[in-house]
N, CA, C and O of each residue as an XYZ file, in Angstrom:
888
protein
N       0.854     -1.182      0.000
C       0.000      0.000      0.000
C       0.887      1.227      0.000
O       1.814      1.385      0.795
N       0.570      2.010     -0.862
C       1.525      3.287     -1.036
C       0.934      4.314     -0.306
O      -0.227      4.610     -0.590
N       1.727      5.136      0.910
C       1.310      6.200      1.766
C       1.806      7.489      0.834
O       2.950      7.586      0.389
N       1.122      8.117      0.695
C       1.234      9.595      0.697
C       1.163     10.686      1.810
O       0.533     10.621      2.866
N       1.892     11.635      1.379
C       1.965     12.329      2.558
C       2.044     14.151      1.952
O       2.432     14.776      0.965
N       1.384     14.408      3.314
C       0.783     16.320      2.919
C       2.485     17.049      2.497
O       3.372     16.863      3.330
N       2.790     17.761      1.341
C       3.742     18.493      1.519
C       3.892     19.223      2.413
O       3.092     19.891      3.068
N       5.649     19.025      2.481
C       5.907     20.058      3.859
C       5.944     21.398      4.023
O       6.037     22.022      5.079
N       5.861     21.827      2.858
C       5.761     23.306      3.167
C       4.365     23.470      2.233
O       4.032     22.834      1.233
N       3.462     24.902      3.155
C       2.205     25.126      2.831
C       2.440     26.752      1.885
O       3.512     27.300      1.629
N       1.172     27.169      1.560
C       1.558     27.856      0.867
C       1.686     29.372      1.726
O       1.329     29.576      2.886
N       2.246     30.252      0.864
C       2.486     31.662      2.178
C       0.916     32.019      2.120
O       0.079     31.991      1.217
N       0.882     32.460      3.851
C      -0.966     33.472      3.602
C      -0.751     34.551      3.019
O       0.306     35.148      3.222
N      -1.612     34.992      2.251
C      -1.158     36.417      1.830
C      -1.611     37.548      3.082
O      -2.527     37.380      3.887
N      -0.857     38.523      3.008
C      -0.914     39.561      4.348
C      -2.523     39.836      3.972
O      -3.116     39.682      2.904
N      -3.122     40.436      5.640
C      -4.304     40.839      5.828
C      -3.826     42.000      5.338
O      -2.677     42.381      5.115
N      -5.314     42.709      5.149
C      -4.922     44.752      4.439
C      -5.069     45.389      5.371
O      -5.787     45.083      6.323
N      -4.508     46.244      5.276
C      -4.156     47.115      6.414
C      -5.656     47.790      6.735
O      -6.659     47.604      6.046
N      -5.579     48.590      7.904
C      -6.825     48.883      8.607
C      -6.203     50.440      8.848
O      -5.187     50.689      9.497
N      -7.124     51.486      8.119
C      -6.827     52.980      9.102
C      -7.049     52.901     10.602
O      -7.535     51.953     11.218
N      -6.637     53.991     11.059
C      -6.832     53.561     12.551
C      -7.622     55.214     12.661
O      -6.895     56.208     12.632
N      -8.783     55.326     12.757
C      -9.687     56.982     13.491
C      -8.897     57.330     14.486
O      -8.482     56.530     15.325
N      -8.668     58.386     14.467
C      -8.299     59.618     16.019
C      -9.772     59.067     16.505
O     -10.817     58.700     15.969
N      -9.190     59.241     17.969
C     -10.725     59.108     18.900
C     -11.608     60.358     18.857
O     -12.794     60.232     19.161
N     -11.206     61.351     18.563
C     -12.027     62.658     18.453
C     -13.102     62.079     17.373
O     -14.284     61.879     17.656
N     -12.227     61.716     15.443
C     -13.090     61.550     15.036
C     -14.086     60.231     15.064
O     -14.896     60.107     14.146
N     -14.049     59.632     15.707
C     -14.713     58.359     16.506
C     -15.790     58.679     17.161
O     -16.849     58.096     16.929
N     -15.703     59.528     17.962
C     -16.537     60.265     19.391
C     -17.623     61.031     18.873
O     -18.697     61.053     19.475
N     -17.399     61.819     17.543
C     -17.668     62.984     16.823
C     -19.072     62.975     17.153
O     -19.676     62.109     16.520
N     -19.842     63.706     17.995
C     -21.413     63.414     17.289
C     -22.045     63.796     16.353
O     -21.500     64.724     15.756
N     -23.264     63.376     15.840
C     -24.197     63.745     14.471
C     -24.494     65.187     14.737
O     -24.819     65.692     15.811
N     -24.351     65.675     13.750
C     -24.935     67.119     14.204
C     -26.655     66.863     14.256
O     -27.344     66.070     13.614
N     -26.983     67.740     15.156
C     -28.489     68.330     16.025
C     -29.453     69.537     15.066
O     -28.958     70.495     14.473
N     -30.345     69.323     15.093
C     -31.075     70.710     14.733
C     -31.000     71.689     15.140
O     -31.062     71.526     16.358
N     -30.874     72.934     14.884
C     -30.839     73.930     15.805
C     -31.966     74.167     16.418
O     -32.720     74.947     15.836
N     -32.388     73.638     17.635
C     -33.581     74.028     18.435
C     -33.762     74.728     18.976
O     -34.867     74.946     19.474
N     -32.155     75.813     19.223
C     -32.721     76.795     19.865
C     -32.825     77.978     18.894
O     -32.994     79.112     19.344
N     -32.763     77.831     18.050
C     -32.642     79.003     16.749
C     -34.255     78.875     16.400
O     -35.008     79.828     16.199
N     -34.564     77.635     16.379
C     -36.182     77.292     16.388
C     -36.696     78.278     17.275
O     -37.281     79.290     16.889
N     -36.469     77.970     18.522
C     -37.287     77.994     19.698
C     -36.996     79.923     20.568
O     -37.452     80.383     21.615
N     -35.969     80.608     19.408
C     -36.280     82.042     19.162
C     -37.118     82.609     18.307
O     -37.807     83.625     18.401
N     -36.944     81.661     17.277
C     -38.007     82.522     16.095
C     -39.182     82.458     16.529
O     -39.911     83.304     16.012
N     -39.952     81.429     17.688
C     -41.178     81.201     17.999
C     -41.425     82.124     19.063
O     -42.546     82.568     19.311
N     -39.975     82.529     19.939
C     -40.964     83.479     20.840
C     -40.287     85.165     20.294
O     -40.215     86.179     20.989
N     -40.041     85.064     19.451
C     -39.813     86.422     18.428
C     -41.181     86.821     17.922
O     -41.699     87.931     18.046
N     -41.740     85.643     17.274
C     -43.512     85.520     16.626
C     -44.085     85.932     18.097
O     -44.520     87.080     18.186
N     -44.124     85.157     19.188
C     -45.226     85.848     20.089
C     -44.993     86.947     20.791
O     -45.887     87.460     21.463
N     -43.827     87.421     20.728
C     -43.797     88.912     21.273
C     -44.351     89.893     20.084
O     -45.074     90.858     20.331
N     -44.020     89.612     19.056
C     -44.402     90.885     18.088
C     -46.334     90.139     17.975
O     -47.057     91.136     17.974
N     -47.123     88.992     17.901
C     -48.120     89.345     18.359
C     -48.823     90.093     19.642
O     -49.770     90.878     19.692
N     -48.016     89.556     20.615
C     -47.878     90.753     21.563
C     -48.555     92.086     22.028
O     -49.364     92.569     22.820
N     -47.562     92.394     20.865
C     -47.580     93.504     20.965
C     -48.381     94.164     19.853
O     -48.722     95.333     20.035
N     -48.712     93.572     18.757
C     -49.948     93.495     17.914
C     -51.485     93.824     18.105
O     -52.291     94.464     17.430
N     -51.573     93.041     19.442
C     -52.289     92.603     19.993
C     -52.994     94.307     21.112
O     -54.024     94.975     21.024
N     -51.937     94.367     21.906
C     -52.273     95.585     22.403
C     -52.448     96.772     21.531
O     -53.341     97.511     21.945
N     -51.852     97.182     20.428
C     -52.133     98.078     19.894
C     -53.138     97.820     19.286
O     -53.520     98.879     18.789
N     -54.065     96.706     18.928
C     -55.526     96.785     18.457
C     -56.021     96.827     19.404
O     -57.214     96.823     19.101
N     -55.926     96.881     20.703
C     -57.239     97.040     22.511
C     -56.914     98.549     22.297
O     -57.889     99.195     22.682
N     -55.718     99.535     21.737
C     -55.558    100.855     21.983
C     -56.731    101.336     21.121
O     -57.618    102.079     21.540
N     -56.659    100.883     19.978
C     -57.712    101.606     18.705
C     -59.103    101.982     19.766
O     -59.606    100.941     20.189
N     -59.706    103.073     20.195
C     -60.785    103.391     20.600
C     -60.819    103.167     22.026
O     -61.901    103.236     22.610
N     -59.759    102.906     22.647
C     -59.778    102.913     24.254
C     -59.816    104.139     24.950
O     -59.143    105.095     24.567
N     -60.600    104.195     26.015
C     -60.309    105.845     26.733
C     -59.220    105.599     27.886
O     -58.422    106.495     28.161
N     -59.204    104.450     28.510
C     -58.836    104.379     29.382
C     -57.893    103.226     29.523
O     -58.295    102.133     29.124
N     -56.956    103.298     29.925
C     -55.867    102.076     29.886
C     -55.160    102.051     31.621
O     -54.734    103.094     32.116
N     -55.131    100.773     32.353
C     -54.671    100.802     33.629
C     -54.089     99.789     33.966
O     -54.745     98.862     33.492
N     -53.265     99.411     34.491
C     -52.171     98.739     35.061
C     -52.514     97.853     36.293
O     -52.892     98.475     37.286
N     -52.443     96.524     36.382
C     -52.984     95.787     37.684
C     -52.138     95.163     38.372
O     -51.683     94.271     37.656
N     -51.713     95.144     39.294
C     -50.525     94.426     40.253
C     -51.129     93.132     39.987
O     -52.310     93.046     40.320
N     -50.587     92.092     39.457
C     -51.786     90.874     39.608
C     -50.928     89.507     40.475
O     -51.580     88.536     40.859
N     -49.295     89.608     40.722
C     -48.756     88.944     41.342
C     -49.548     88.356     42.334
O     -50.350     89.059     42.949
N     -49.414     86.961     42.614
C     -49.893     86.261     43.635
C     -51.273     85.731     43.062
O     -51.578     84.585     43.393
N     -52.267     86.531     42.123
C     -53.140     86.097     41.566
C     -53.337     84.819     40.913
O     -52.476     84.466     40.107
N     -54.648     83.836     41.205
C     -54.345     82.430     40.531
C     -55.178     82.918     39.096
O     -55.806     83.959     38.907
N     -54.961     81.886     38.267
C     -55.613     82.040     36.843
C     -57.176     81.733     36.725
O     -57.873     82.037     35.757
N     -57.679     80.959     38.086
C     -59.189     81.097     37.801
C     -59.037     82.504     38.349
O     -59.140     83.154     37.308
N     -58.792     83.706     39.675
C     -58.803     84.714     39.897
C     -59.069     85.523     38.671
O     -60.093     86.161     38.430
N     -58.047     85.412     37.966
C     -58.175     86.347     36.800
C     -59.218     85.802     35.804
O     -59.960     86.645     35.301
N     -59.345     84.797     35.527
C     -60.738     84.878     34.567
C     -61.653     85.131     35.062
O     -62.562     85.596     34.374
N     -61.915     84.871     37.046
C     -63.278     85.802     37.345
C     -63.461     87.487     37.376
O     -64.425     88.195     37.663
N     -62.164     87.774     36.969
C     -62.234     89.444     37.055
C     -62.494     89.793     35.548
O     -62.998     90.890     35.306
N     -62.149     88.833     34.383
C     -62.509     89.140     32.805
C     -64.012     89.330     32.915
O     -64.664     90.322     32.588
N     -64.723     87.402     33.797
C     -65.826     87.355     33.620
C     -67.030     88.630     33.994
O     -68.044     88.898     33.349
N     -66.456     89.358     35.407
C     -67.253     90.485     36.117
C     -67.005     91.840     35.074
O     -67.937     92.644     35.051
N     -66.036     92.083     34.379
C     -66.140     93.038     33.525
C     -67.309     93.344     32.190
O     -67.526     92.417     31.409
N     -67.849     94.356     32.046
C     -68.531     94.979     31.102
C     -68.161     94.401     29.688
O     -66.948     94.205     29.618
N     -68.765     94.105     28.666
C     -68.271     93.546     27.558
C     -67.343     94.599     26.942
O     -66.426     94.196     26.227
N     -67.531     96.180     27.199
C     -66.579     97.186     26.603
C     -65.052     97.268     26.706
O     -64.270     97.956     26.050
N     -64.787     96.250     27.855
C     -63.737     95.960     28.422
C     -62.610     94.862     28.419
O     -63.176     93.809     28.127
N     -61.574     94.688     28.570
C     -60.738     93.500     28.378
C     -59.819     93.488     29.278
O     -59.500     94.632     29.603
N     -59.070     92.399     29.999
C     -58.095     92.404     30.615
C     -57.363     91.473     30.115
O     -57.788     90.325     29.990
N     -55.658     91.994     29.610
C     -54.774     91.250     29.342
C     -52.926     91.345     30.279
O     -52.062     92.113     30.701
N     -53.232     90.215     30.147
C     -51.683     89.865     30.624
C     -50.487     90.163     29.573
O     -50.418     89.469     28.558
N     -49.616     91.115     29.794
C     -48.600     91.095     29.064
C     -47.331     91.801     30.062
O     -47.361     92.286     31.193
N     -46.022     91.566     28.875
C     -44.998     92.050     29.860
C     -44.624     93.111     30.010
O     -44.340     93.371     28.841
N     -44.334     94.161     30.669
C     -44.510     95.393     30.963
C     -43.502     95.860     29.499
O     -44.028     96.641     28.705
N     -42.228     95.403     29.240
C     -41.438     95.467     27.777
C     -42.226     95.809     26.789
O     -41.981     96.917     26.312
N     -43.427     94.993     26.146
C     -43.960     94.571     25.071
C     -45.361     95.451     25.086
O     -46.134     95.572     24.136
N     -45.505     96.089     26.528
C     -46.579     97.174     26.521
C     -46.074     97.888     26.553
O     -46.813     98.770     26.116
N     -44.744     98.514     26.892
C     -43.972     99.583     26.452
C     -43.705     99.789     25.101
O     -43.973    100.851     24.540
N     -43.054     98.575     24.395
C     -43.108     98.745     22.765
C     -44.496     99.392     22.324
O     -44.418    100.323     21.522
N     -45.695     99.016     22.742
C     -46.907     99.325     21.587
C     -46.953    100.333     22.125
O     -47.390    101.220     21.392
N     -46.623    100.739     23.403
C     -47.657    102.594     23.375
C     -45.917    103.348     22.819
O     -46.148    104.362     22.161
N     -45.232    103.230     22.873
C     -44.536    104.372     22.091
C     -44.827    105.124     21.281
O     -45.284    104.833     20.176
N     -44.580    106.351     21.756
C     -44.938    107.572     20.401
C     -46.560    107.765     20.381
O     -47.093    108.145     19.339
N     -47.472    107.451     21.754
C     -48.565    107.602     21.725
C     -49.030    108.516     22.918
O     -48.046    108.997     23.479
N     -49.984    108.828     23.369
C     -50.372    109.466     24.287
C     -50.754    108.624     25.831
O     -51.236    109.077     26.869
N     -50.264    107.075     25.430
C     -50.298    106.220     26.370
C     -49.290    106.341     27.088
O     -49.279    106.381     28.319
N     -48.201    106.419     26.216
C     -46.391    106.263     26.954
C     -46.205    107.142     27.934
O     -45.069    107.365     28.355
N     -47.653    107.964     28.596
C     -47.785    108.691     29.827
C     -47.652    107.717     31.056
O     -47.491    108.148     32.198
N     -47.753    105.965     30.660
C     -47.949    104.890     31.634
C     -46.808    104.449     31.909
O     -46.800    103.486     32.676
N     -45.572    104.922     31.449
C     -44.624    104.062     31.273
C     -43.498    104.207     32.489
O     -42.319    103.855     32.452
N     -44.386    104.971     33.809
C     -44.356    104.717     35.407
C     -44.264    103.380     35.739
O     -43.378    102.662     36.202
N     -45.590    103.207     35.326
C     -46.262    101.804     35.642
C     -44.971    100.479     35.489
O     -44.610     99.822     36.466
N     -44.486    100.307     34.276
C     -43.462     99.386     33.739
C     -42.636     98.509     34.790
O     -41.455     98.230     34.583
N     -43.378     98.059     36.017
C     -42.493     97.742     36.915
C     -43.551     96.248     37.079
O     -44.756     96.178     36.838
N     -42.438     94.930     37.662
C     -43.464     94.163     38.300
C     -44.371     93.610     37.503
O     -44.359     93.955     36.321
N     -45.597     92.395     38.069
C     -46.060     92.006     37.281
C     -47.101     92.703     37.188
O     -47.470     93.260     38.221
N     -47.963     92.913     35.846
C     -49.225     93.613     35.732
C     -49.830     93.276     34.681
O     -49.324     93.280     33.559
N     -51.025     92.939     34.966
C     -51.917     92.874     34.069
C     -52.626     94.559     33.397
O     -52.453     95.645     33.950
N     -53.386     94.333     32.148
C     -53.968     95.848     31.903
C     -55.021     95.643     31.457
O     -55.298     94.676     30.747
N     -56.067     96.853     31.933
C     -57.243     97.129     32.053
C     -57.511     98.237     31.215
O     -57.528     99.431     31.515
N     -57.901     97.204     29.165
C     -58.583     98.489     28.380
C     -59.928     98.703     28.524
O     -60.842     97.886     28.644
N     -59.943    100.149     28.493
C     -61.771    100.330     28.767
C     -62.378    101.033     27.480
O     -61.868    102.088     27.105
N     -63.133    100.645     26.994
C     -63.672    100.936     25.303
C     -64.754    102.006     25.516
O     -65.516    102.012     24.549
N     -65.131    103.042     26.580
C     -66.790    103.255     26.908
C     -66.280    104.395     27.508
O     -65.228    104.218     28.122
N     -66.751    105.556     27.498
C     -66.817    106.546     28.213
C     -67.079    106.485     29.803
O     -66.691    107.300     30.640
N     -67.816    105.348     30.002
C     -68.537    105.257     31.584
C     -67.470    104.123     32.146
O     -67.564    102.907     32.312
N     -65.832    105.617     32.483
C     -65.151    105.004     33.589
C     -65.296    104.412     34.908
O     -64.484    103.647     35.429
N     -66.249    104.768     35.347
C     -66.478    104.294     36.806
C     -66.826    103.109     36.905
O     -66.389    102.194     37.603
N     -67.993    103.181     35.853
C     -68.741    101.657     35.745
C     -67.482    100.419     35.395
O     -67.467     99.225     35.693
N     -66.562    101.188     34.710
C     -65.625    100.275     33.768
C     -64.750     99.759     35.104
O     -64.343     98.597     35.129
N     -64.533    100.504     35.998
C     -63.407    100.192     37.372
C     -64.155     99.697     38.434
O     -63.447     99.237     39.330
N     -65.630     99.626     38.676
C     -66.377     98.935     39.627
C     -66.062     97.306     39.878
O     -65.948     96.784     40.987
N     -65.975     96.797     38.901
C     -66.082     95.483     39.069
C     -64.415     94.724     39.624
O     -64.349     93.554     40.001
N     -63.169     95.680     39.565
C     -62.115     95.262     39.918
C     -62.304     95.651     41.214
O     -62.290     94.788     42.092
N     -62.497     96.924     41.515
C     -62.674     97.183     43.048
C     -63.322     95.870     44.136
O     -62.888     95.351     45.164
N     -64.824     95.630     43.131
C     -65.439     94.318     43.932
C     -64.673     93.561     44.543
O     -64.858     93.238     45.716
N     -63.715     93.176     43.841
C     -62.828     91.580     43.281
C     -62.078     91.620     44.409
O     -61.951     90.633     45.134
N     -61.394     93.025     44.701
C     -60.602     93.632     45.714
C     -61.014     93.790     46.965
O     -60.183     94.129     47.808
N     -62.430     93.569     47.347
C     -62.858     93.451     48.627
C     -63.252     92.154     49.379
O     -63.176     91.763     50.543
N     -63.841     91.510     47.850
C     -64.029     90.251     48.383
C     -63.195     89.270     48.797
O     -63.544     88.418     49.614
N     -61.477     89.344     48.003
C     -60.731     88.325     47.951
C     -60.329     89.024     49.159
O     -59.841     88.322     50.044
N     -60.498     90.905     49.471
C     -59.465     91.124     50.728
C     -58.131     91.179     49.827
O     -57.479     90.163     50.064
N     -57.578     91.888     49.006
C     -56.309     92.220     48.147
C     -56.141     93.628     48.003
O     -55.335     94.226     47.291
N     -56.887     94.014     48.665
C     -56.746     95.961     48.183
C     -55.230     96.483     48.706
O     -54.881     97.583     48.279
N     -54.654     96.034     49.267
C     -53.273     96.392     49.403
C     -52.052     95.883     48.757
O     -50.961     96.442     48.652
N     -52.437     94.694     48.333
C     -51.652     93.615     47.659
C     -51.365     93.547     45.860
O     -50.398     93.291     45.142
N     -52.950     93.977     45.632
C     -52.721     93.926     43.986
C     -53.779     94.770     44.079
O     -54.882     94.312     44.376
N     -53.529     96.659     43.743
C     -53.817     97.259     43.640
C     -54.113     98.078     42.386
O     -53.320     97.526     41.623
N     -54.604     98.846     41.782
C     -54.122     99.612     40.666
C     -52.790     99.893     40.544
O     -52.411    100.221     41.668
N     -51.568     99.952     39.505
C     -50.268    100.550     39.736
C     -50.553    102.107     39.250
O     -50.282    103.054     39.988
N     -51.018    102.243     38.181
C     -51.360    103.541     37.309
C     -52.513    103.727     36.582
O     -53.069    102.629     36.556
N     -53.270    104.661     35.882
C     -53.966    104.683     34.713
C     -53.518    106.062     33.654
O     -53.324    107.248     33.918
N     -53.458    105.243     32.293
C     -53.686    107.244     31.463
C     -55.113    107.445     31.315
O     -55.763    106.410     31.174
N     -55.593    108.270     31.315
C     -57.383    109.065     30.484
C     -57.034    110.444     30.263
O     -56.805    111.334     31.082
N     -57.034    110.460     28.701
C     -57.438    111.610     27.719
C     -55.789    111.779     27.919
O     -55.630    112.992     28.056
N     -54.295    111.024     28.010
C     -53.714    111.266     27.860
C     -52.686    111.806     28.909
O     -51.478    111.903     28.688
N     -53.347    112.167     30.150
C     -52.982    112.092     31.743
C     -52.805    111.318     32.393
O     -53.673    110.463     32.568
N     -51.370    111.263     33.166
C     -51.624    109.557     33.760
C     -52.278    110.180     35.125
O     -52.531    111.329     35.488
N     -52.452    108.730     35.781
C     -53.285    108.937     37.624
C     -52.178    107.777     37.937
O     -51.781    106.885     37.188
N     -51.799    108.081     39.317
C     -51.408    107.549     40.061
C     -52.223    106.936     40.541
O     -53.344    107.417     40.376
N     -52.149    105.398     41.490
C     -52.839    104.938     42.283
C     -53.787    105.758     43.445
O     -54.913    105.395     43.787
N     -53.120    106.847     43.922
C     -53.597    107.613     44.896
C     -54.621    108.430     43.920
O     -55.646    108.800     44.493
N     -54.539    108.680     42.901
C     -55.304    109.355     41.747
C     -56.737    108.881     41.045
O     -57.203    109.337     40.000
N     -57.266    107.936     41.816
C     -57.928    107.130     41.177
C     -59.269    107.402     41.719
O     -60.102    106.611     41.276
N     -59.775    108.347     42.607
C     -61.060    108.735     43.072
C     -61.604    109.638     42.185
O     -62.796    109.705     41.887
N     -60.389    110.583     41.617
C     -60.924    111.227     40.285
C     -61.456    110.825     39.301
O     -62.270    111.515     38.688
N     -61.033    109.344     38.854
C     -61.405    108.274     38.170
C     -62.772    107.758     38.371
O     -63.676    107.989     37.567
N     -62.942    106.968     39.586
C     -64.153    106.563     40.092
C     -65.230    107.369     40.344
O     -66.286    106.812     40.645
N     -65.188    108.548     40.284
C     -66.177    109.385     40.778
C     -66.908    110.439     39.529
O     -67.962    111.073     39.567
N     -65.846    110.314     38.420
C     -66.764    111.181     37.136
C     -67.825    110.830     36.896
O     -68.265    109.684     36.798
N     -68.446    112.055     36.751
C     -69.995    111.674     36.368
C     -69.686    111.249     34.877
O     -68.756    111.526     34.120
N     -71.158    110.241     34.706
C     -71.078    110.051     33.629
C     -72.075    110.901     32.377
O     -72.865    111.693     32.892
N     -72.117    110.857     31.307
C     -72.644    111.483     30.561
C     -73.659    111.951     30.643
O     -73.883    113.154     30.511
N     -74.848    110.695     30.986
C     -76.322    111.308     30.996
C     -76.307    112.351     32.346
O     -77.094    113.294     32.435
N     -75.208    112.003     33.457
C     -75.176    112.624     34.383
C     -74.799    114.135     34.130
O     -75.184    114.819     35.077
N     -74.188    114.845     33.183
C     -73.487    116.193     32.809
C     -74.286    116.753     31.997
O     -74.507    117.956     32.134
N     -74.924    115.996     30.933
C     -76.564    116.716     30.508
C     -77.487    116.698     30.892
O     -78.422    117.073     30.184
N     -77.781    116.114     32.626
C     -78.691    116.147     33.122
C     -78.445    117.684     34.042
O     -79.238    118.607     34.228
N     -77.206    117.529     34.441
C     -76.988    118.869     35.029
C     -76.835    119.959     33.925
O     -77.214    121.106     34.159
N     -76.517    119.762     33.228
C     -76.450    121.075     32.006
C     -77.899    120.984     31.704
O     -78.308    122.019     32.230
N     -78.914    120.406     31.197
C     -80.540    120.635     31.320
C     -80.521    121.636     32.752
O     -80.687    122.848     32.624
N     -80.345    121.134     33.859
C     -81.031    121.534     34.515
C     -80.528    123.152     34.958
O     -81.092    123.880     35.775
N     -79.243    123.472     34.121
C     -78.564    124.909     34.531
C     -79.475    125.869     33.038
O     -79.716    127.076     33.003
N     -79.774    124.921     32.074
C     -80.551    126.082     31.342
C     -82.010    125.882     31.469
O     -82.818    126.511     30.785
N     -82.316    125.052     32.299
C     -83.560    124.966     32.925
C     -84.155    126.584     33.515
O     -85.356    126.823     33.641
N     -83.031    127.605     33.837
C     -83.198    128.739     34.719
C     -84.386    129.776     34.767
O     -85.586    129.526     34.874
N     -83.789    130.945     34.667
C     -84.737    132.055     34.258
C     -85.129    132.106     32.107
O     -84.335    131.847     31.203
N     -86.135    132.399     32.036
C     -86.454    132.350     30.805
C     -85.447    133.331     29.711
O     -84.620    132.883     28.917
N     -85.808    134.821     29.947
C     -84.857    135.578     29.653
C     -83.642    135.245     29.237
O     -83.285    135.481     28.082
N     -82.414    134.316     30.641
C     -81.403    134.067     30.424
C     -81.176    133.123     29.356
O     -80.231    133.407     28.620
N     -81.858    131.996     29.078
C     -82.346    130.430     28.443
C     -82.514    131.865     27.166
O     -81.558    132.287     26.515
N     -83.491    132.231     27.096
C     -83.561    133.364     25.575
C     -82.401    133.887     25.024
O     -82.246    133.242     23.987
N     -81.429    134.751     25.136
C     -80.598    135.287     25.357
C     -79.231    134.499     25.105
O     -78.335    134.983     24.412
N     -79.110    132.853     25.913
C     -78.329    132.361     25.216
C     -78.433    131.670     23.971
O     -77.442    131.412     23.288
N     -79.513    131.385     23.676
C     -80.296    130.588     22.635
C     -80.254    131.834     20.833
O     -80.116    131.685     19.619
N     -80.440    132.756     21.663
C     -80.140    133.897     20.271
C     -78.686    134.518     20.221
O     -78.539    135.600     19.654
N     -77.537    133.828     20.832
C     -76.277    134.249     20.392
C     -75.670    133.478     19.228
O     -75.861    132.291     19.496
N     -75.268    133.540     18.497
C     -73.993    133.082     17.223
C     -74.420    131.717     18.015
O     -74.763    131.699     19.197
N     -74.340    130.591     17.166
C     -74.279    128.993     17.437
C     -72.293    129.447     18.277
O     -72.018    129.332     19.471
N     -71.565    129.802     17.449
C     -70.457    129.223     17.963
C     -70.111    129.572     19.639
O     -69.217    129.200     20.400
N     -71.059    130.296     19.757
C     -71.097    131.305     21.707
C     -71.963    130.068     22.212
O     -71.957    129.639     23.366
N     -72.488    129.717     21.462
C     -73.217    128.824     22.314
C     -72.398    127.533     22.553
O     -72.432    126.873     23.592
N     -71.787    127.307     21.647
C     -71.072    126.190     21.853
C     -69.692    126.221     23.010
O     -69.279    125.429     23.858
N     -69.320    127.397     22.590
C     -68.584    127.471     23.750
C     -68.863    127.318     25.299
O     -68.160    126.860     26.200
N     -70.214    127.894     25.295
C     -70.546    128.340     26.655
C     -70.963    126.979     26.963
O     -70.546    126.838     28.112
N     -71.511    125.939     26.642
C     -71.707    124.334     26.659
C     -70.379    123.710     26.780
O     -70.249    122.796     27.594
N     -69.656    123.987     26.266
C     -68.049    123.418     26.536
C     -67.467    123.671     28.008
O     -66.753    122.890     28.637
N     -68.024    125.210     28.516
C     -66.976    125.827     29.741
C     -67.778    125.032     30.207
O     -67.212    124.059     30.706
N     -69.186    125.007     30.287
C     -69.702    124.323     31.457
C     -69.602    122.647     31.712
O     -70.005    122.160     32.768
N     -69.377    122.327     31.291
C     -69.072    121.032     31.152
C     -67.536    120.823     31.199
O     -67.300    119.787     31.821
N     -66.382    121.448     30.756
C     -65.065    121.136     31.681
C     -65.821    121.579     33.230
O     -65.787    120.688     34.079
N     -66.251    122.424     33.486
C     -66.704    123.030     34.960
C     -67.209    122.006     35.888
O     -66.714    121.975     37.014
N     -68.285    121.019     35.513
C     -68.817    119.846     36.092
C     -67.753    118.789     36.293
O     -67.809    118.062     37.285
N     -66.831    118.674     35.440
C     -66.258    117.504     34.795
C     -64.364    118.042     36.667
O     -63.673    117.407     37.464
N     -64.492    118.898     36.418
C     -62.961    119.728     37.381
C     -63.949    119.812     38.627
O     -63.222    119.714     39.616
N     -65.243    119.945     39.024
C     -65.744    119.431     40.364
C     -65.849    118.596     40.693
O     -65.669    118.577     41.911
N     -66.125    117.505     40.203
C     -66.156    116.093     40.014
C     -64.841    115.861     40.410
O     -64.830    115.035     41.323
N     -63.568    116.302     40.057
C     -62.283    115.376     40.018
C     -61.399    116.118     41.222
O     -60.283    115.830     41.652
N     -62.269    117.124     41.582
C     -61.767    117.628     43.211
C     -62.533    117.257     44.191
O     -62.172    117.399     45.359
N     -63.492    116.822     43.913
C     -64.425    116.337     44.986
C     -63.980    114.917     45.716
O     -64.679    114.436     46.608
């Protein structure tokens, strides 16, 4: 029987291929990220300039604009003070910054005392201020806050009031109330009622004007 046998020498392996070797930096490297915070400016860039959008359409036709300490206030609190308000009326939360931006260059930026702290604001659409400030006062007796979250300021007709200023506020008569007293001042002697009635319309108009700042400056010293 004939043995065979494995040759003694095998064949060479051919070399493995070489392998780069990564720096660990670029190993480690992470994926780049979205910019979320470049996102997450442009979004509150959008809600400040609504913002402030926003208040300058409550300015269009407001007489009265006022400032509310509302710190400490919970959020049902404040929707029961929206709910007790007059429909002429609105209360919004904004940041004293972004209510500074919209009244610039207006006859509001008389408020810009106020700019401190947190505050809510109180636009009033209606000539009948008092009525328009009754229902916060309520709010203020019942919860027991009249020292705490007070008025900070108001402008009307372009004047601001201080907090201490605010009886002048509450106490104007209102309209039917100033032609009820102007009826009743040419209610007088006949003669006089004659006499003004046959001067130039424009004497007359005047003399209806003095008297009525006249009612309007007793009222706000009283």
């Amino acid at each position: 029987m004939e043995t065979s046998f494995l040759p003694t020498t095998l064949p060479t392996a051919k070399p493995l291929p070489a392998f780069r070797t990564l720096s660990t930096a670029a190993t480690l490297r992470p994926h780049p990220r979205p910019r979320t915070s470049t996102i997450r400016a442009a979004i509150t860039r959008g809600r400040k300039e609504e913002t402030v959008a926003t208040v300058r359409e409550q300015l269009e036709g407001c007489y009265l604009l006022a400032g509310i300490k509302y710190e400490g206030l919970t959020v049902k609190q404040l929707q029961g003070i929206r709910d007790a308000l007059p429909e002429t009326c609105s209360l919004l939360v904004a940041k004293n910054t972004l209510v500074g931006k919209a009244i610039e260059g207006t006859p509001w930026e008389a408020l810009k005392p106020c700019m401190k702290g947190m505050n809510a604001w109180l636009f009033v659409h209606t000539e009948e201020v008092p009525t328009a400030l009754k229902p916060y006062r309520a709010f203020q007796k019942e919860e027991r806050v009249e020292e705490t979250n007070d008025f900070v300021g108001a402008v009307f007709e372009g004047k601001f009031y201080g907090p201490g200023d605010f009886k002048a506020l509450e106490t104007m008569p209102s309209r039917a109330e100033v032609y009820a007293k102007l009826l009743g001042a040419l209610q007088g002697p006949a003669t006089s009622l004659v006499t003004t009635l046959q001067a130039p319309a424009r004497d007359v108009v005047a003399v209806l004007s003095a008297y009525v700042r006249k009612l309007e400056e007793e009222a706000g010293s009283a």
